[in-house]
C-alpha positions as CSV (number, residue, x, y, z in Angstrom):
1,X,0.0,0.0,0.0
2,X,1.6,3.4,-0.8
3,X,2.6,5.3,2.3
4,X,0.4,7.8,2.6
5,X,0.1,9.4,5.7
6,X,-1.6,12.9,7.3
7,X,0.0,16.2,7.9
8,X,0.1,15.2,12.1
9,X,0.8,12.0,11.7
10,X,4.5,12.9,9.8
11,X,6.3,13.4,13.2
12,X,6.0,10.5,14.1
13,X,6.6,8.6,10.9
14,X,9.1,10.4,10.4
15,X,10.6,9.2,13.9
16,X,10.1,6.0,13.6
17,X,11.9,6.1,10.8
18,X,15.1,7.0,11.9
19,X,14.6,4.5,14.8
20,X,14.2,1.2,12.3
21,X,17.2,2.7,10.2
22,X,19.3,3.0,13.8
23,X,18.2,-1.1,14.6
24,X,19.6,-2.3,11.0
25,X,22.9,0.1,11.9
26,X,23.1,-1.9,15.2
27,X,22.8,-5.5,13.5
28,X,25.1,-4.5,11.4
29,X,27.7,-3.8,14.1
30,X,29.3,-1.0,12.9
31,X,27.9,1.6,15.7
32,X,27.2,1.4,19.4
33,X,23.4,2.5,19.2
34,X,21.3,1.0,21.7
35,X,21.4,4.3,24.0
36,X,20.5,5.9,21.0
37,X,17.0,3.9,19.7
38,X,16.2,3.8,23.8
39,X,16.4,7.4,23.9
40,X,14.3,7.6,20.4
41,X,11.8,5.3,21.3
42,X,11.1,7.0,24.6
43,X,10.6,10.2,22.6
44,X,8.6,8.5,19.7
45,X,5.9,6.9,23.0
46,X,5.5,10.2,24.3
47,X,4.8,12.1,21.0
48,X,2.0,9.5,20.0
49,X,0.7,10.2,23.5
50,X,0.7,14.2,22.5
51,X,-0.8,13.9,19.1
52,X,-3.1,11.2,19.7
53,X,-4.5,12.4,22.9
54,X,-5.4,15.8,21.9
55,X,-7.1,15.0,18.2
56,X,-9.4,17.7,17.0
57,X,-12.6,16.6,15.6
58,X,-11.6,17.6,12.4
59,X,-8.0,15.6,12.8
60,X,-10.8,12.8,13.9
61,X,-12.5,13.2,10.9
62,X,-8.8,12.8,8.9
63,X,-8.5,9.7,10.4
64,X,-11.7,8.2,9.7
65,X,-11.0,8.9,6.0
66,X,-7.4,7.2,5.9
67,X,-7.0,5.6,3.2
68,X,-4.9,3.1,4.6
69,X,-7.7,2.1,7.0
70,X,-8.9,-1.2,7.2
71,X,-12.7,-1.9,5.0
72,X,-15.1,-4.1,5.6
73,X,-13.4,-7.0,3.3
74,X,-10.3,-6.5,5.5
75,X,-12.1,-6.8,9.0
76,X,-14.3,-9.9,7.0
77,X,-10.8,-11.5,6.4
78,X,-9.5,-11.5,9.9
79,X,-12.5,-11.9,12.3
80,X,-14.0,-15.0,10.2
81,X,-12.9,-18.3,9.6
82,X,-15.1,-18.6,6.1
83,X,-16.9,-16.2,4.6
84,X,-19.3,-16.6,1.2
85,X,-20.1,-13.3,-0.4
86,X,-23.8,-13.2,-2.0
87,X,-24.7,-10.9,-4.7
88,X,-27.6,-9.0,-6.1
89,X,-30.5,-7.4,-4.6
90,X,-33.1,-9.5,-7.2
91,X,-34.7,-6.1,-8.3
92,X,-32.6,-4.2,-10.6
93,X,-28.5,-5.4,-9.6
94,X,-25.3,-5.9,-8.4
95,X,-23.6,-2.3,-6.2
96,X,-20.5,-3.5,-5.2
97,X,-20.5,-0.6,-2.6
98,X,-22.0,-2.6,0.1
99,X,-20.5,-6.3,0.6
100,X,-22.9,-8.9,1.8
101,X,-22.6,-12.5,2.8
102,X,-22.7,-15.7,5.4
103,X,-19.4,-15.9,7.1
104,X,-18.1,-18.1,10.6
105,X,-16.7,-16.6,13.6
106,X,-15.6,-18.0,16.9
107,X,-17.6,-21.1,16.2
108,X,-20.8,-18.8,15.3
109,X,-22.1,-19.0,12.0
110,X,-23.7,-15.1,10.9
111,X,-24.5,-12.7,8.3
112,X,-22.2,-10.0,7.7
113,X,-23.2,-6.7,5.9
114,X,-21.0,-3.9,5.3
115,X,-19.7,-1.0,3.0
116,X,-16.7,-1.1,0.8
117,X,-14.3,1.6,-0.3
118,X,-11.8,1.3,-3.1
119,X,-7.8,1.3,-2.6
120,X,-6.9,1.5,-5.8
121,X,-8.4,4.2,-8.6
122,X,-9.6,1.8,-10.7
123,X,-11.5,-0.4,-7.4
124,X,-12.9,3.3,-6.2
125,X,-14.6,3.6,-9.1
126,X,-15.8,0.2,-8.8
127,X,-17.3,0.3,-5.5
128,X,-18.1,4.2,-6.2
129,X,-16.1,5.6,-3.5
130,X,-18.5,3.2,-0.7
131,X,-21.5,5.1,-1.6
132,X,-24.6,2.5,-2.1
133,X,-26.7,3.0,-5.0
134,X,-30.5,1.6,-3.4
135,X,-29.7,-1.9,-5.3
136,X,-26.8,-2.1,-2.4
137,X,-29.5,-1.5,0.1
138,X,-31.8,-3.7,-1.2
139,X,-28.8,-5.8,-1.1
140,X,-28.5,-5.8,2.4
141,X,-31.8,-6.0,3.4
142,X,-32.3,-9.1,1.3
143,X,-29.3,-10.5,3.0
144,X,-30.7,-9.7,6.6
145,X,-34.0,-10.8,6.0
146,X,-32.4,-14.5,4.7
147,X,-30.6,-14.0,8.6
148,X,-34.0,-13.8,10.6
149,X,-35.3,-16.6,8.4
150,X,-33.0,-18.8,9.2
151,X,-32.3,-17.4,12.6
152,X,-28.8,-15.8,12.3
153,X,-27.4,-12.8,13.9
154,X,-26.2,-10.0,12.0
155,X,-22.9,-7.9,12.0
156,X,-23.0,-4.9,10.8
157,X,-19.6,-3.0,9.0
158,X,-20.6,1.0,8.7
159,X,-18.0,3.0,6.8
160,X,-19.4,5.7,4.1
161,X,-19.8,9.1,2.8
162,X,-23.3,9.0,2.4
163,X,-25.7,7.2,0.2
164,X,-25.2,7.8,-3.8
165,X,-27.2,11.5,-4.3
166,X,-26.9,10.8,-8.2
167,X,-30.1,11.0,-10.7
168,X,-29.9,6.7,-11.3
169,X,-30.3,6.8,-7.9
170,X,-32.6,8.8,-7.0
171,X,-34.7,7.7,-10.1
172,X,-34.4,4.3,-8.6
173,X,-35.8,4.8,-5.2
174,X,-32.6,5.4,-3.0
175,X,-35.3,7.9,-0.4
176,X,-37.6,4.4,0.0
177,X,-34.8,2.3,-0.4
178,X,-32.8,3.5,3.2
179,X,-36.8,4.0,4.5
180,X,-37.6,0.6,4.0
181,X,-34.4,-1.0,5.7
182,X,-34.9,1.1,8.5
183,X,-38.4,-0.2,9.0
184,X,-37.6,-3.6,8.4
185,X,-34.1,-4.4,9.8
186,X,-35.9,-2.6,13.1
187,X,-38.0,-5.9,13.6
188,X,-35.8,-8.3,12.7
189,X,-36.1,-10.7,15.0
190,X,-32.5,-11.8,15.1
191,X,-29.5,-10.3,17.6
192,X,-27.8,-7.2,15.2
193,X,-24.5,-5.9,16.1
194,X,-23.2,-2.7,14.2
195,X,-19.6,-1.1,14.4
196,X,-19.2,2.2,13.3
197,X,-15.5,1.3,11.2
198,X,-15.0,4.2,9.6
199,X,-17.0,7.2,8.2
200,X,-20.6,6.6,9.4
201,X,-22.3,9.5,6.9
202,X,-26.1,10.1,7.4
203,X,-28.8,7.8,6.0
204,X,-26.1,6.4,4.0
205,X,-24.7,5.3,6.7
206,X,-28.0,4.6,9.0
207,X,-29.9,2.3,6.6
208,X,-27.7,-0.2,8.0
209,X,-26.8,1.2,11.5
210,X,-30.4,0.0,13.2
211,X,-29.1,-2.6,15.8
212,X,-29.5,-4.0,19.6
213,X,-25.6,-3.1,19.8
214,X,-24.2,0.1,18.3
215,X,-20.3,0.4,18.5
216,X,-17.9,3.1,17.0
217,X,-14.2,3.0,16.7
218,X,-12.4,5.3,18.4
219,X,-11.3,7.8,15.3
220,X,-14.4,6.6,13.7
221,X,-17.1,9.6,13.1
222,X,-21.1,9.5,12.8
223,X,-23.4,12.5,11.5
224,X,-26.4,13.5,9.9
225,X,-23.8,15.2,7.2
226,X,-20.1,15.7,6.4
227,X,-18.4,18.3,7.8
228,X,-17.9,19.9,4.4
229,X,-21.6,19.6,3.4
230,X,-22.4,21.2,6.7
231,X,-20.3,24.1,6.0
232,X,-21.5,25.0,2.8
233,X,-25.0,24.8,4.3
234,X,-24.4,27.2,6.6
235,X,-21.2,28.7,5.5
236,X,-21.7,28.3,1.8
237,X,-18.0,27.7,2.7
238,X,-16.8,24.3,2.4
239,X,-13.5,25.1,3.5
240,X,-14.9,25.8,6.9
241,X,-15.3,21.9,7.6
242,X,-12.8,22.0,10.7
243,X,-15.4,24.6,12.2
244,X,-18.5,22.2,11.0
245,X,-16.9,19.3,12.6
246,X,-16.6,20.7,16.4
247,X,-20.2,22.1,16.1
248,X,-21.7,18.6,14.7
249,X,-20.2,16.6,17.7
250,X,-19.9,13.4,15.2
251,X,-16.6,12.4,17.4
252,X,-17.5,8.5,19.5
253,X,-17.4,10.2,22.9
254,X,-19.4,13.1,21.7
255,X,-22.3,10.6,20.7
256,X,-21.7,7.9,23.5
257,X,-22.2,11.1,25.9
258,X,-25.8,11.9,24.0
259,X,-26.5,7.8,24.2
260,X,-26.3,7.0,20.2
261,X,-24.0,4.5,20.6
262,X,-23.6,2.0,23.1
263,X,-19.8,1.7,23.0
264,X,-16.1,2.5,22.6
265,X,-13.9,0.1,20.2
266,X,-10.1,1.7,21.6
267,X,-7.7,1.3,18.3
268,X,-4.6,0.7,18.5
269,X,-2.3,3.7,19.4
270,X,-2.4,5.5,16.0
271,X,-5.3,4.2,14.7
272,X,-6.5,1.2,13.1
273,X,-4.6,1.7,9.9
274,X,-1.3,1.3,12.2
275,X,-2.3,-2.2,12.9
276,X,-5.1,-3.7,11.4
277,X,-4.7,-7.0,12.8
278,X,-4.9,-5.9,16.3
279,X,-8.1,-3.5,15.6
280,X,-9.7,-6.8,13.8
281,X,-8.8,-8.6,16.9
282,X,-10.4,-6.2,19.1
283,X,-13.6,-5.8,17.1
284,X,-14.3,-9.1,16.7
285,X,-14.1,-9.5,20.9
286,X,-16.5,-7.0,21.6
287,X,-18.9,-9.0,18.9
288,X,-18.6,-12.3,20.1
289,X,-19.2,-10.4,23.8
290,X,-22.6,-8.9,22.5
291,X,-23.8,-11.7,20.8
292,X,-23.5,-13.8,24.1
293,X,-25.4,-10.9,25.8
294,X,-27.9,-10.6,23.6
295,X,-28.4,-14.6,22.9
296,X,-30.5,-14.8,26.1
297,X,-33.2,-12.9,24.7
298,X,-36.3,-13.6,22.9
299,X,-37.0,-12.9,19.3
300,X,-39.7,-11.1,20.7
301,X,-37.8,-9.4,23.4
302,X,-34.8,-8.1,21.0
303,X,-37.4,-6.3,18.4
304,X,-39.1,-4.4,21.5
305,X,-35.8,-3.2,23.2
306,X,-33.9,-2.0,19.6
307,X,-37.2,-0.2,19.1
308,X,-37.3,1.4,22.6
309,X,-33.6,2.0,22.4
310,X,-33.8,3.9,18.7
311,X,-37.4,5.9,20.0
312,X,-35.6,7.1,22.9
313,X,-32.9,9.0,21.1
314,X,-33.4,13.0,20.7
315,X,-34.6,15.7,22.8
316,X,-38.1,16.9,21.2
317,X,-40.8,18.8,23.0
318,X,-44.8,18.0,22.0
């Protein structure tokens, strides 16, 4: 993968850098170092601690876009031991934006949903950037309703801009298309768990977000818009986006304080991109966890808490 990295993030590249080259110097036995790489790494642990501690949201947001962070097909590959990807939403399509399939974890066998970003140019275009046309959503829903048929539970991988706005799309339903899997995946009668990977981009991102567990990585965001949208909204500015992000309050703590997520996945120090295996790792725990949590409960039981829990969000007055 090409080493692309953020402006804040250089430092300590760049640091660790000059550590690795120091190590091959000292296996090489030329140069006394070890006081040297000690003294770097000491440095290189507390400048992690500065930068990473004290994220804006808009450094938050950065990270949620990095495009060396781990997709749903890269989480799929190291949580599962199988997985069989199905296609088609039987209406109208294939959208390769949203991956769908049965897959085997920890002994469980479930349904995993999730979007999909591109790496390369020519795979962005293909999975459009992980922006569902309403064939993805159909997609999914089709999927999830196979889970509560044959009793499955669900995973849930949430990482997009936003739902396609383009005319096929719209001309194709995308409005009823997100509408209906909120209504439906809401009484599924099956355990849903839903990790907020990435970007988690308004209805977009929602359509597949309804579940009895709602996680969010740490550098992951969640919001009824971008930040950049926002502030052309209100700005007609888009380069007002760092403002837009502090007042939308998409960060994880902001929305595990208001109670729209249930949870905290901690990446590893960095990010997830830093070590993808370890953030897998981690995921998958805290999805095993809720499924054994959740397993006690009745069909009937889980479709009246998820409702309660998603009916309770907001602050409204009659």
């Amino acid at each position: 993968m090409a080493e692309i990295w953020l402006d804040f993030e250089r430092p300590i590249v760049e640091l660790e850098r000059h550590i690795e080259e120091l190590r091959i110097i000292g296996t090489q036995g030329e140069f006394e170092v070890k006081e040297e790489i000690e003294r770097l790494e000491k440095k290189a642990v507390k400048l992690r601690k500065e930068v990473y501690t004290n994220l804006t949201p808009w450094q938050r947001v950065q990270l949620s876009r990095h495009p060396r962070r781990p997709y749903t097909l890269d989480y799929i590959k190291e949580i599962t031991d199988e997985f069989v990807e199905l296609h088609g939403d039987r209406y109208f399509g294939d959208d390769a934006a949203i991956v769908a399939g049965l897959g085997r974890m920890g002994g469980r066998s479930l349904i995993i949903i999730g979007h999909q970003k591109g790496r390369s140019t020519s795979e962005k275009v293909e999975r459009n950037f992980g922006m569902p046309h309403p064939e993805g959503y159909r997609k999914a829903l089709r999927v999830m309703q196979m889970a509560a048929k044959f009793g499955k539970p669900i995973l849930s991988l949430v990482d997009t801009p936003g739902a396609y706005p383009g005319i096929g799309a719209e001309e194709r339903g995308q409005a009823e298309a997100i509408a209906r899997n909120l209504r439906e995946i809401s009484i599924l009668p099956v355990p849903i768990i839903v990790v907020i990977t990435g970007e988690g981009g308004s209805g977009g991102a929602l359509a597949i977000a309804v579940g009895d567990r709602v996680f969010m990585m740490q550098y992951a965001i969640y919001s009824v818009i971008s930040p950049e949208g926002c502030a052309s909204i209100l700005w007609r500015d888009a380069a007002k986006a760092s403002e837009a992000a502090e007042a939308l309050k998409l960060t994880a703590r902001d929305l595990l304080k208001f109670g729209i997520i249930d949870g905290i996945i901690e990446e590893p120090v960095g990010g997830a991109h830093r070590n993808p295996g370890e953030a897998a790792r981690r995921v998958k725990e805290v999805v095993l966890n809720s499924l054994e949590d959740l397993n006690p409960h009745s069909p009937e039981e889980l479709v009246r808490r998820r409702i309660e829990k998603f009916s309770k969000m907001g602050v409204y007055k009659e």
